[in-house]
DSSP file (Angstrom, degrees, kcal/mol; ACC not computed):
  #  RESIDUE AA STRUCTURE BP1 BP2  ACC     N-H-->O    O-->H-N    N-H-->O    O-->H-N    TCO  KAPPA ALPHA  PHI   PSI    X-CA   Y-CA   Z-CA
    1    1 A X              0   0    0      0, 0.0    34,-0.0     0, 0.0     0, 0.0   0.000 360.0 360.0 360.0 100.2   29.3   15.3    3.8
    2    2 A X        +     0   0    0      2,-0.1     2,-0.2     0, 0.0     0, 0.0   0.467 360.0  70.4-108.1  -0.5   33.0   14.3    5.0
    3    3 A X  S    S-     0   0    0      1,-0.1     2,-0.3     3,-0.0     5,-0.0  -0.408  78.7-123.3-112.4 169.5   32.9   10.8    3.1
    4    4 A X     >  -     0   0    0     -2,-0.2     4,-0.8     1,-0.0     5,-0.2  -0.670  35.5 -96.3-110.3 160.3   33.0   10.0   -0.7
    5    5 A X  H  > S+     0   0    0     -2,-0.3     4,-1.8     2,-0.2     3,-0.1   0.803 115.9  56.8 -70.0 -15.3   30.6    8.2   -2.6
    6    6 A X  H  > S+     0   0    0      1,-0.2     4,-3.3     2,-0.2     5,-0.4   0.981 111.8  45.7 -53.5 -60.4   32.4    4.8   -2.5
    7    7 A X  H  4 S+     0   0    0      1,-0.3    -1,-0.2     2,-0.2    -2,-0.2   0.575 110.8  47.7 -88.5   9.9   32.4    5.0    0.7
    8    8 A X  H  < S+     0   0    0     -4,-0.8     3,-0.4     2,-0.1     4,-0.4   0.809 114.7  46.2 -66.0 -38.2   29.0    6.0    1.0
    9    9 A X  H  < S+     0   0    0     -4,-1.8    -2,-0.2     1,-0.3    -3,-0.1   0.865 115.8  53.8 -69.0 -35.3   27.7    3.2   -1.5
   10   10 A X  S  < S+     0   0    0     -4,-3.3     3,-0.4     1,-0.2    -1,-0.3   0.612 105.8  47.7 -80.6  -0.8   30.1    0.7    0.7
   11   11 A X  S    S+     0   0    0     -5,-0.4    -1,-0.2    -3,-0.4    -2,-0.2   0.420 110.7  49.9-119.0   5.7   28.9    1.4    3.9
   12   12 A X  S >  S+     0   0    0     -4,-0.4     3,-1.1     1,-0.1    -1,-0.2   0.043  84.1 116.3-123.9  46.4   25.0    1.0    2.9
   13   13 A X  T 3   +     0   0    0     -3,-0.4    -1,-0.1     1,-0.2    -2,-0.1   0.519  58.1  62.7 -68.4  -0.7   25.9   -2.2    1.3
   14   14 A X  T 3  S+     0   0    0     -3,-0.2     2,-0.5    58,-0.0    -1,-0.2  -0.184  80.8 120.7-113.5  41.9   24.2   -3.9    3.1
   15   15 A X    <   +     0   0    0     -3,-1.1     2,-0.4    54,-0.0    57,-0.1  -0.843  28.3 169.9 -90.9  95.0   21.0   -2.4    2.1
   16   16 A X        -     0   0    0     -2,-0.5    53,-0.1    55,-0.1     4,-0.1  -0.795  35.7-119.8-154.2 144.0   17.9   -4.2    0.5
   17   17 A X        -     0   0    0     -2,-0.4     3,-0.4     1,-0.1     6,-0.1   0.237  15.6-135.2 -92.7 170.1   14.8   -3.1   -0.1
   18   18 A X  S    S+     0   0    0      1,-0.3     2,-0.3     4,-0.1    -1,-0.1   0.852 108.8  26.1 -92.3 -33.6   11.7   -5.3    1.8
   19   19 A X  S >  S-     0   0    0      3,-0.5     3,-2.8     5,-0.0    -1,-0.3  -0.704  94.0-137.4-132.1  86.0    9.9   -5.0   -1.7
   20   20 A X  T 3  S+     0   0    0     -3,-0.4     2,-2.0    -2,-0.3    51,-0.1  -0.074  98.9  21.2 -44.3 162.2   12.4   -4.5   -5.2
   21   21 A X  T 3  S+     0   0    0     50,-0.1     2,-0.3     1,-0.0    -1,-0.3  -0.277 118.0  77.6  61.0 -43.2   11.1   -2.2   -7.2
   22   22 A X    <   -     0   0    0     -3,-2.8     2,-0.5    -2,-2.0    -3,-0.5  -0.811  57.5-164.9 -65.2 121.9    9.0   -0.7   -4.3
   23   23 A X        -     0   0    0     -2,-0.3     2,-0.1    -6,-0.1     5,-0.1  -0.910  12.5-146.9-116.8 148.7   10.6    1.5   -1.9
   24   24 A X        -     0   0    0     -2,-0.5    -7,-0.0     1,-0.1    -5,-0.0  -0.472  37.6 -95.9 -85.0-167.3    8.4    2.1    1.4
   25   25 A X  S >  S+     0   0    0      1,-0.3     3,-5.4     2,-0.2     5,-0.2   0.996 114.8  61.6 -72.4 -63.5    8.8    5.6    2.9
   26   26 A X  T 3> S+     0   0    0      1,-0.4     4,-0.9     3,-0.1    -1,-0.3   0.486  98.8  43.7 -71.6   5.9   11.1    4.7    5.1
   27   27 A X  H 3> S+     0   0    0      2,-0.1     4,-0.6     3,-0.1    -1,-0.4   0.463 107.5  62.1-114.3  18.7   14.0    3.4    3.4
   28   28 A X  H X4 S+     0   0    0     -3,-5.4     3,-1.9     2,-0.1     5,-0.2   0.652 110.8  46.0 -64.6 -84.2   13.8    6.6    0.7
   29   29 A X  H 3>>S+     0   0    0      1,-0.3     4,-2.8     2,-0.2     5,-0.6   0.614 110.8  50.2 -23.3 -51.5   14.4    8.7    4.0
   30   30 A X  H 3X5S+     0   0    0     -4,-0.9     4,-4.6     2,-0.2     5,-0.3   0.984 117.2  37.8 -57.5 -48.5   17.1    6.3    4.9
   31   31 A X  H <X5S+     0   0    0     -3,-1.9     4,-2.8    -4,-0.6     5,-0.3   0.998 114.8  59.0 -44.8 -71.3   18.9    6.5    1.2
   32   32 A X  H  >>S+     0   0    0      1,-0.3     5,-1.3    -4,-0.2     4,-0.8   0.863 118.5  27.3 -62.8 -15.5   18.0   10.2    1.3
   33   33 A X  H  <5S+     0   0    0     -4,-2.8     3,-0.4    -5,-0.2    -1,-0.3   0.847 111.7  63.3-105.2 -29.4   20.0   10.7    4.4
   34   34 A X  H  <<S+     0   0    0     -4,-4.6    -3,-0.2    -5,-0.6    -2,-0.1   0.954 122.5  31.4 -48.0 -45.5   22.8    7.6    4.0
   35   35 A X  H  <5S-     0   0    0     -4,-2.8    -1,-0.2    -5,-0.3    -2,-0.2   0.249 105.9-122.9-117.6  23.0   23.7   10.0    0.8
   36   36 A X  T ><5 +     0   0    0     -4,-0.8     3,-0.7    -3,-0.4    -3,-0.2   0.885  42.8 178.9  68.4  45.0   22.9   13.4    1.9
   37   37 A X  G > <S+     0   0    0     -5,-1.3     3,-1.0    -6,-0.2     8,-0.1   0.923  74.1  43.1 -48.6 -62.1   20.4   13.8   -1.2
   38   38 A X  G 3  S+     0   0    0     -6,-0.2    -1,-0.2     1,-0.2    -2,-0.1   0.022 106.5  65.0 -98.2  27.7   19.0   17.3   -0.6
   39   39 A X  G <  S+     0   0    0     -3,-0.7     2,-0.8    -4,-0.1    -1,-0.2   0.197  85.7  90.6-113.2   2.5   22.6   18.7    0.3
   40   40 A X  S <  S-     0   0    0     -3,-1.0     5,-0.2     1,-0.1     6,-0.1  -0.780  77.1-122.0 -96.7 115.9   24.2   18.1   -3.2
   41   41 A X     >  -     0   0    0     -2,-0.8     4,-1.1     1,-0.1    -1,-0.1   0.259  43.9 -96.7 -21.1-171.8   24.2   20.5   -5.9
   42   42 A X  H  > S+     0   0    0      2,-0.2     4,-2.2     3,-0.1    -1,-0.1   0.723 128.1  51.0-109.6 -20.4   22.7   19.1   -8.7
   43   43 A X  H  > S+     0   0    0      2,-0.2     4,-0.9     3,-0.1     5,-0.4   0.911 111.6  53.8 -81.6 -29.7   26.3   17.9  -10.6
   44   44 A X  H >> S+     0   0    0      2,-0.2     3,-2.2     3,-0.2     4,-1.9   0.987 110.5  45.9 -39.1 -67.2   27.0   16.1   -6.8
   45   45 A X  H 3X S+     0   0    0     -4,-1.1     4,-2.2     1,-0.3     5,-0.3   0.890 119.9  42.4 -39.9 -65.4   23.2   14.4   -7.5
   46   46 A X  H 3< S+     0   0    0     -4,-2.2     4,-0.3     1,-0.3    -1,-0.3   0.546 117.4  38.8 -62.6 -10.7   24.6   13.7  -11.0
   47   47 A X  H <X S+     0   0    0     -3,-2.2     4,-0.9    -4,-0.9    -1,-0.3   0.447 120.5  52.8-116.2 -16.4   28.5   12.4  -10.2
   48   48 A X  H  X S+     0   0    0     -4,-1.9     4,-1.1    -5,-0.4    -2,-0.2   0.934 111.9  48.7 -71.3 -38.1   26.4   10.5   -6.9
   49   49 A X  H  < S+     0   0    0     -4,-2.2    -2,-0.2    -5,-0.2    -3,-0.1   0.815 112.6  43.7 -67.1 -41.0   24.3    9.2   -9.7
   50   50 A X  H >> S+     0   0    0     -4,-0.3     3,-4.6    -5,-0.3     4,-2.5   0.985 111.9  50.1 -76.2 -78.4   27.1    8.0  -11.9
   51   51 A X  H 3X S+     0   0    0     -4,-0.9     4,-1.6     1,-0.3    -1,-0.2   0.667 101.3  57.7 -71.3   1.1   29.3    6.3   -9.4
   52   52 A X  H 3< S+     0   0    0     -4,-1.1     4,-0.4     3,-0.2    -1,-0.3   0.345 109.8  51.9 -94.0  14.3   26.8    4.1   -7.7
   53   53 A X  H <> S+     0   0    0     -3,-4.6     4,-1.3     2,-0.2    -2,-0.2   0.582 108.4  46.4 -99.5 -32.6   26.4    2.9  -11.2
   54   54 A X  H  X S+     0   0    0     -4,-2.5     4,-1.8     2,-0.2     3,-0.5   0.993 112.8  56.7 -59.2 -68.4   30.2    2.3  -11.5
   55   55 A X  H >X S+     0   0    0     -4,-1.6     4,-1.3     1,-0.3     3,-1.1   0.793 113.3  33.2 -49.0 -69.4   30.0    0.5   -8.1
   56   56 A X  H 3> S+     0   0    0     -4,-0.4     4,-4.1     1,-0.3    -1,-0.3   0.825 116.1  49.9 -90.7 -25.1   27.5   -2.0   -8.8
   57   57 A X  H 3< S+     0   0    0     -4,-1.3    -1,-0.3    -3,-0.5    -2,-0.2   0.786 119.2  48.3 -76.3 -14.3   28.2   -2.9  -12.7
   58   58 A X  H << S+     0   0    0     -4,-1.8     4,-0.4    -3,-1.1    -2,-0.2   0.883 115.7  42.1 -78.4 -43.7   31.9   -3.2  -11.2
   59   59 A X  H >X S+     0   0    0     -4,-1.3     4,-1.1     1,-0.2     3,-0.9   0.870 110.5  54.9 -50.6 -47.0   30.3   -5.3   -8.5
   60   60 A X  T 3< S+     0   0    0     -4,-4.1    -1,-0.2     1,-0.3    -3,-0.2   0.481 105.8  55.6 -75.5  -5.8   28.0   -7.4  -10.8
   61   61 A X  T 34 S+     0   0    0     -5,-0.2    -1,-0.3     2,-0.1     3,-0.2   0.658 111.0  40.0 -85.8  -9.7   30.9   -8.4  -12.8
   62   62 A X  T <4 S+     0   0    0     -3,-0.9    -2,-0.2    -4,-0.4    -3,-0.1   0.726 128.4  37.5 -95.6 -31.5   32.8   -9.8   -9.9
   63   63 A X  S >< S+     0   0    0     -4,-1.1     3,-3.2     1,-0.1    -1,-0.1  -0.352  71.7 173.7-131.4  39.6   29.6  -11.2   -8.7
   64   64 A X  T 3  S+     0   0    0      1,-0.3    -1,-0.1    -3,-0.2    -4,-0.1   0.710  75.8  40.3 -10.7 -61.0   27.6  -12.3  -11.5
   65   65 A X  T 3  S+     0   0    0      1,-0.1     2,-0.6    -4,-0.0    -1,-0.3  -0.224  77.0 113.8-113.9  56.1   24.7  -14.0   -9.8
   66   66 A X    X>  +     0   0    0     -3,-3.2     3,-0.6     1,-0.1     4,-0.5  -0.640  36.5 172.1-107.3  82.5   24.1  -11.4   -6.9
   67   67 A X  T >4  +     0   0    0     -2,-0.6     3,-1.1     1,-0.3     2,-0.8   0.662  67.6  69.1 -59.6-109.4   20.7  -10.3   -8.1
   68   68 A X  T 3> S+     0   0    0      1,-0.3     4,-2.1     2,-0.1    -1,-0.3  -0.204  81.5  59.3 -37.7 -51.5   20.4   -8.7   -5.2
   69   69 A X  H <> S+     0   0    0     -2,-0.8     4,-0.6    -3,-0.6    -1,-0.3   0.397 107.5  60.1 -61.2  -3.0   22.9   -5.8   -5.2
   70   70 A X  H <X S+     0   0    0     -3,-1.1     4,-1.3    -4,-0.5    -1,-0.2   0.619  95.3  54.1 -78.2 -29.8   20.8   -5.0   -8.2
   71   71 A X  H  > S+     0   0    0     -3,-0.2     4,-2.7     2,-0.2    -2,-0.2   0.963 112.8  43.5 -47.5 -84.8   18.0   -4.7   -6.2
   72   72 A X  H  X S+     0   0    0     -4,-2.1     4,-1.8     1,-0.3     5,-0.2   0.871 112.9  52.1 -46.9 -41.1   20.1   -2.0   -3.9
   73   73 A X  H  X S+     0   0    0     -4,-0.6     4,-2.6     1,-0.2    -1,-0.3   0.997 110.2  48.5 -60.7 -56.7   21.6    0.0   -7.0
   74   74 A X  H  X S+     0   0    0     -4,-1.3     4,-0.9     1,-0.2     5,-0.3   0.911 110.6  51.8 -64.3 -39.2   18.0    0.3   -8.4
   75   75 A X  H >X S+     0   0    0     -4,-2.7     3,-4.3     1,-0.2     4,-2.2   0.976 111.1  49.1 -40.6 -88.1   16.7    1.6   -4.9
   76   76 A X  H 3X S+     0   0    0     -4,-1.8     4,-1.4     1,-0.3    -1,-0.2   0.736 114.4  42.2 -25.2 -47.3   19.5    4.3   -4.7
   77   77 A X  H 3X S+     0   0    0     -4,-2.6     4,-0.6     2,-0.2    -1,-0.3   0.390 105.1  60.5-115.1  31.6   19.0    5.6   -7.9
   78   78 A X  H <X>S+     0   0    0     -3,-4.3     4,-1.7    -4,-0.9     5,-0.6   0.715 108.9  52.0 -65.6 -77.0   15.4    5.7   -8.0
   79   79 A X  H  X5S+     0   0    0     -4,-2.2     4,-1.9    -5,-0.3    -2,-0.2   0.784 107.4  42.4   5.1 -90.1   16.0    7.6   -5.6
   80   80 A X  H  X5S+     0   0    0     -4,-1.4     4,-3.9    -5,-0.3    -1,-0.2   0.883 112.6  56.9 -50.4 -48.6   18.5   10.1   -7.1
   81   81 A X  H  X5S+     0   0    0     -4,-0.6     4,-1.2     1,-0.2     5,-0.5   0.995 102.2  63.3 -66.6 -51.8   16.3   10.2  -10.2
   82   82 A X  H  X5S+     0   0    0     -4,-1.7     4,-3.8     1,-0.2    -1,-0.2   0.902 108.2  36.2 -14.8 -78.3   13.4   11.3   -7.7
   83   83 A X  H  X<S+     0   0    0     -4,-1.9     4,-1.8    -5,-0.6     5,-0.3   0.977 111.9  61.6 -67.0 -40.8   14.9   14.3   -6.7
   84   84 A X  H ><>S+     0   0    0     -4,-3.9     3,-2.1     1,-0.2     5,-0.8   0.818 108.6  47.8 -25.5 -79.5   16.4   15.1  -10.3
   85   85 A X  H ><5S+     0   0    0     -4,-1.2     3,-1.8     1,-0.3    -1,-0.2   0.708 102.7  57.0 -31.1 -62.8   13.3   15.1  -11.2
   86   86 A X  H 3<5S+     0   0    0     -4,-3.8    -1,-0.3    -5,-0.5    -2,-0.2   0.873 112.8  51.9 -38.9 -45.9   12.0   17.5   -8.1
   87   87 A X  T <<5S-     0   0    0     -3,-2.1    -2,-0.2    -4,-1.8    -1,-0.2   0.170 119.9-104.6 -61.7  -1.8   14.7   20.0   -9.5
   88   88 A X  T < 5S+     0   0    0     -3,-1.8    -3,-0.2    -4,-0.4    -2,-0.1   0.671  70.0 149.2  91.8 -14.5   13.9   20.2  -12.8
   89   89 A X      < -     0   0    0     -5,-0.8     2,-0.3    -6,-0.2   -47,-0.0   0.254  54.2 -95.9 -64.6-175.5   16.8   18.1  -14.0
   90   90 A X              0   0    0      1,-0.1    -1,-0.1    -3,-0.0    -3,-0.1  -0.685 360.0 360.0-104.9 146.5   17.1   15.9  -16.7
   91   91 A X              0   0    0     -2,-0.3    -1,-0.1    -7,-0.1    -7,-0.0   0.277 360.0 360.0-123.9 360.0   16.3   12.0  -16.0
């Protein structure tokens, strides 16, 4: 992991899932591997979790009616919450 999470979150921005709310298999894998899921500690999971929440409620104020990068936020941290969850973590 040589990148931050901005610039993870900005460079799968262009991300959105085929079915909201659904993620097929392959785009968890893609998510888990875009943000290096099962390489984090579990406060990485939790600060990964946190700023791709900053990113998009920062985005969705600039961008009011882009339902869509709500779409992508919810993907990611479905995601995230996934593996908390696999770990034992708190959700």
């Amino acid at each position: 992991m040589n990148k931050t999470n901005d610039q993870m979150i900005k460079e799968f921005g262009d991300f959105q899932p085929r079915n909201p709310g659904v993620l097929e298999v392959d785009e968890v894998v893609q998510i888990r591997k875009q943000f290096c899921i099962a390489d984090r500690t579990d406060l990485e999971l939790q600060n990964l979790r946190d700023d791709v929440l900053m990113f998009f409620s920062n985005y969705h104020l600039r961008y009011p009616n882009d339902v869509l990068s709500l779409n992508t936020m919810t993907a990611i941290v479905g995601v995230i919450d996934d593996e908390k969850e696999r770990r034992g973590m708190e959700v």
